[in-house]
C-alpha positions in Angstrom: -13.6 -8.3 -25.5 -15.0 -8.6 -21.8 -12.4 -10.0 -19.5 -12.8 -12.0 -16.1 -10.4 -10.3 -13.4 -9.9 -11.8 -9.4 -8.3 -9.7 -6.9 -8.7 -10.3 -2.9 -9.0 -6.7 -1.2 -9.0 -7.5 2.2 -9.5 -4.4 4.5 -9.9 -4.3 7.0 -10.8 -7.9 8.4 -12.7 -9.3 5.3 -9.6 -11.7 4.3 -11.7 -14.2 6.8 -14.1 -14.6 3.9 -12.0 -16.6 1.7 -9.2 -17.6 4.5 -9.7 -19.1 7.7 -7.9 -16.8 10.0 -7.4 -14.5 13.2 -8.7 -11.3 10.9 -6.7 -8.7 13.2 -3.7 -6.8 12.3 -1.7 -7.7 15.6 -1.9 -11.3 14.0 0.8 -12.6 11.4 2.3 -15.0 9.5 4.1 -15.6 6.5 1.7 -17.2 3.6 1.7 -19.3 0.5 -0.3 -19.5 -2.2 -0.8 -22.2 -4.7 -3.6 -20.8 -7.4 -4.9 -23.0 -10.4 -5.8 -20.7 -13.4 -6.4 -20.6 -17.1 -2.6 -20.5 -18.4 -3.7 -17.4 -20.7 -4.1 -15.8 -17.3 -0.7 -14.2 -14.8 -0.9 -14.8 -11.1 0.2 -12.3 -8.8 0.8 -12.3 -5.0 2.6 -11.9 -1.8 6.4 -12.8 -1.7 8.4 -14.4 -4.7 7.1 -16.5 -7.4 7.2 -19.9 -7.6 8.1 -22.5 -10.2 4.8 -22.7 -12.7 3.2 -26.1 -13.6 1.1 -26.2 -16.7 -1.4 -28.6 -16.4 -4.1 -30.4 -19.1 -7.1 -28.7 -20.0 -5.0 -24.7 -20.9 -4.4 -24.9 -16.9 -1.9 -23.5 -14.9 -0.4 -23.6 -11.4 1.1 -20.6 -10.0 2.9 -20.4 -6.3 4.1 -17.6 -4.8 5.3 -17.8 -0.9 6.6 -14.5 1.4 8.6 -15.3 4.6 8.0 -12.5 6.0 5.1 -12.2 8.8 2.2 -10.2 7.5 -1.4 -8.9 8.8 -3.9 -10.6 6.9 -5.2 -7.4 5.7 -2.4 -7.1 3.2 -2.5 -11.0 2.1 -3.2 -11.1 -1.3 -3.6 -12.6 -4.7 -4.5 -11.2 -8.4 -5.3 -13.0 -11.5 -5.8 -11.2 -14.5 -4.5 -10.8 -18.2 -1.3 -8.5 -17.3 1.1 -6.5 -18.9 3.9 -6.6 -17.1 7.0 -4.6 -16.9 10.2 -4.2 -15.1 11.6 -1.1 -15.3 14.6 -1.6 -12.6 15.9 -3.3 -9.6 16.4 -0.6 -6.2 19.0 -2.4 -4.2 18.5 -5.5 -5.6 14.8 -5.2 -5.3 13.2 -5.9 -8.3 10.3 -3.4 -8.7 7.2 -4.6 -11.2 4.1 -3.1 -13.3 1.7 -5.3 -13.5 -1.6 -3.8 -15.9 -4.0 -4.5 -18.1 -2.8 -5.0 -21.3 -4.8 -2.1 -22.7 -3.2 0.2 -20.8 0.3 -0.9 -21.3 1.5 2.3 -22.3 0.4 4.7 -19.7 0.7 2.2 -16.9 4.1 1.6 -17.5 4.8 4.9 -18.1 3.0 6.3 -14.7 3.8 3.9 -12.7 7.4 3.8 -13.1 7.6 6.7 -10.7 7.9 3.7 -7.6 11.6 3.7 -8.6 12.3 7.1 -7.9 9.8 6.3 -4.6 11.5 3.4 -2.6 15.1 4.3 -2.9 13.8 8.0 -1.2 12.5 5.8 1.8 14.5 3.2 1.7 17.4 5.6 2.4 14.9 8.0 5.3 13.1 5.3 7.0 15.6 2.1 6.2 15.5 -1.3 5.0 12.6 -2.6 2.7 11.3 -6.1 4.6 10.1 -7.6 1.4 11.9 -9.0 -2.4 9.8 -7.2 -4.7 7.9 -4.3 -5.1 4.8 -5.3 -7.3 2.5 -2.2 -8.5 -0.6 -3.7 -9.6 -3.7 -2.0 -11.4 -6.8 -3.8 -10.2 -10.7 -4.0 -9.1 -9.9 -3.1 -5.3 -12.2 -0.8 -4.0 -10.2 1.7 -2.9 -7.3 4.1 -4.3 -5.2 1.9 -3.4 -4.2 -1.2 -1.2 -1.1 -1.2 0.3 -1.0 -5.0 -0.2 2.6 -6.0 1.5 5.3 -6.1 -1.9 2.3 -6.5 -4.3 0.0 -3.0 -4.1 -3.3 -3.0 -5.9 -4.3 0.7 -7.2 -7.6 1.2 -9.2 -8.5 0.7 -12.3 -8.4 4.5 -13.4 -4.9 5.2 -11.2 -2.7 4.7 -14.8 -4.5 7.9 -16.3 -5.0 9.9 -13.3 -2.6 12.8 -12.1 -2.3 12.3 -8.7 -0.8 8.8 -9.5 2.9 10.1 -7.9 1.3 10.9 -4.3 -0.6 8.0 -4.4 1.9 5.4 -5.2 4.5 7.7 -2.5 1.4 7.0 0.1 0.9 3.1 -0.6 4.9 2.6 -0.9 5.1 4.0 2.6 2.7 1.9 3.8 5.0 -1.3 3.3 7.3 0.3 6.6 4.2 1.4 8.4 1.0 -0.8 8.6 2.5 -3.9 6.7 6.0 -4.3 8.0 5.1 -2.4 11.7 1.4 -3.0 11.8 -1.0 -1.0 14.5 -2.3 -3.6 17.5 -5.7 -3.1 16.2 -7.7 -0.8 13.8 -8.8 1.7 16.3 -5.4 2.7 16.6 -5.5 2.8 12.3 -3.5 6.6 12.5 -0.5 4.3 13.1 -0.7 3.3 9.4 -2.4 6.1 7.5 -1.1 9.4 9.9 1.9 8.0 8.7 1.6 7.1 5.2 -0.1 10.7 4.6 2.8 12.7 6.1 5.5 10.2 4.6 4.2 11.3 1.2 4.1 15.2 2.5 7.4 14.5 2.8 8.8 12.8 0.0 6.5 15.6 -1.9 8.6 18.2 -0.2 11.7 16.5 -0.7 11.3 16.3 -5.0 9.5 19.8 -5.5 10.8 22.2 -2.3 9.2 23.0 1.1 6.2 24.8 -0.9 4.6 22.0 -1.9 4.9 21.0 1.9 3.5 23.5 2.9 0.6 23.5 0.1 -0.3 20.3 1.2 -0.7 20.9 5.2 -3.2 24.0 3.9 -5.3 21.9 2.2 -5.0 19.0 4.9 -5.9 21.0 7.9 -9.0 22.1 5.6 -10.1 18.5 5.3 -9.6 18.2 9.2 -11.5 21.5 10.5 -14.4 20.4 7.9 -14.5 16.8 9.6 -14.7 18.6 12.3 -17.2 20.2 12.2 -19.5 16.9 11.9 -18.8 15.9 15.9 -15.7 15.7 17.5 -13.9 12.4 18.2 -10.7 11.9 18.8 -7.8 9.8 16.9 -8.4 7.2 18.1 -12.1 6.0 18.0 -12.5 3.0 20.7 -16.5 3.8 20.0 -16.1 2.3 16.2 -17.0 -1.3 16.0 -17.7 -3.3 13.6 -17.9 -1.3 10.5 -14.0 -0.3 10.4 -14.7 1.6 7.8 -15.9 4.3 9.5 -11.5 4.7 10.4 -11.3 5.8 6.9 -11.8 9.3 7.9 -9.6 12.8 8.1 -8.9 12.1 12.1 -6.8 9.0 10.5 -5.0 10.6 7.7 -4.5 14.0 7.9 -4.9 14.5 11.3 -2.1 11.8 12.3 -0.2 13.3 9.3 -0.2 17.1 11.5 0.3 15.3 14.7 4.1 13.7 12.8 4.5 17.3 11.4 4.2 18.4 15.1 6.5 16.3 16.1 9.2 16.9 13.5 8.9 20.4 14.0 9.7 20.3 17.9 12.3 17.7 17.8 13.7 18.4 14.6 14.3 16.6 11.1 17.4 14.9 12.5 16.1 13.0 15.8 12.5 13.1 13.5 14.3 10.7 10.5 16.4 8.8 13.7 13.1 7.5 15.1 11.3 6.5 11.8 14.6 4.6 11.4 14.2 3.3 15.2 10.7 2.0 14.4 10.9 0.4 11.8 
């Protein structure tokens, strides 16, 4: 039977669509939400859950409010039929599946990997700003959204076998692009650079240094064949507009070789003391 889903998916500054807002990522501030739904339908969001009111007519209201200060590109809500699961707390961090109830089984099953994910960084980069850790399949239209303690994945991510670096790539995200958040979206390698190589490593950390080294191979592929299309540099003052054009291997993989640069002169130690230092 056909189901009506709602997700927001607000990269990069379409949140101003549906909230009147300064849609730049230097901008935050906590939010609340107070959402009126069908009560057949669970609310997901931002922050902790409130207290919910049922109301006549099978209605529901749902709040959910986060104190900490976010971009408005990773303010969110998500109202769906859900399965949800909770397969364990990570230092008192209560970490949630949230999925379609069809694919209970191998959402909750794939997805539980995010507790062997944040302890990893929360112990290499240091303390996670939010008090929960949703991971929520949904309609965005990306791989995923790194939507700050409530991260939307697509709707095939429960089947699909790259779920693990995914999930390692949106969980690093909540440190860098949601809890330290680039001035503005030409400087986007501030949030994805790092999120790629953060995965690199926690990649090399579980399976050894060949997997590292695997990955960099195939990433500096990706780079010389952007490349090849025109040079332009990180970061792209000449994009306006259409962010989207950001989404590109100069942002990713490129800022991931620049971090793998960087560990590699200074060293893993003062490399792991600086994450630690900016966060």
């Amino acid at each position: 039977m056909w189901q009506a889903h709602f997700f927001g998916d607000n990269w990069p500054n379409r949140a101003h669509n549906w909230l009147p807002c300064v849609d730049e990522p230097a901008d935050k501030a906590s939010v609340s939400f107070t959402v009126t739904a069908p009560d057949h339908y669970q609310v997901v969001a931002n922050g902790v859950k409130g207290i919910e009111t049922a109301l006549p007519g099978q209605l529901k209201i749902t709040r959910w409010s986060e104190t900490a200060q976010l971009p408005t590109k990773v303010m969110v809500i998500g109202v769906a039929e859900f399965a949800i699961d909770h397969p364990k707390d990570v230092d008192d961090i209560p970490v949630y599946t949230y999925v379609f109830p069809e694919n209970a089984a191998a959402g909750f099953r794939s997805y539980a990997v995010a507790g062997e994910i944040l302890p990893f960084y929360i112990k290499n980069i240091g303390p996670y700003d939010y008090k929960k850790l949703a991971n929520i399949q949904s309609k965005t239209i990306f791989g995923g959204m790194e939507n700050a303690g409530a991260i939307f994945y697509s709707e095939n991510s429960v089947t699909e076998k790259g779920i693990e670096s995914l999930m390692a790539h949106e969980i690093a995200h909540q440190w860098f692009g949601d809890a330290v958040s680039e001035k503005s979206f030409h400087h986007l390698w501030l949030s994805e650079g790092f999120a790629t190589y953060l995965t690199n490593y926690y990649l090399e950390s579980k399976y050894g240094v060949d997997s590292l080294k695997a990955l960099l191979a195939e990433q500096r592929a990706k780079i010389f064949k952007f490349e090849r299309t025109g040079l332009k540099p990180v970061i792209d003052t000449t994009v306006t507009g259409d962010y989207m054009l950001l989404l590109n291997p100069n942002s990713y993989e490129k800022g991931a070789w620049v971090l793998h640069m960087l560990r590699r002169k200074i060293g893993d130690g003062a490399f792991l003391k600086d994450l630690t230092l900016i966060t």
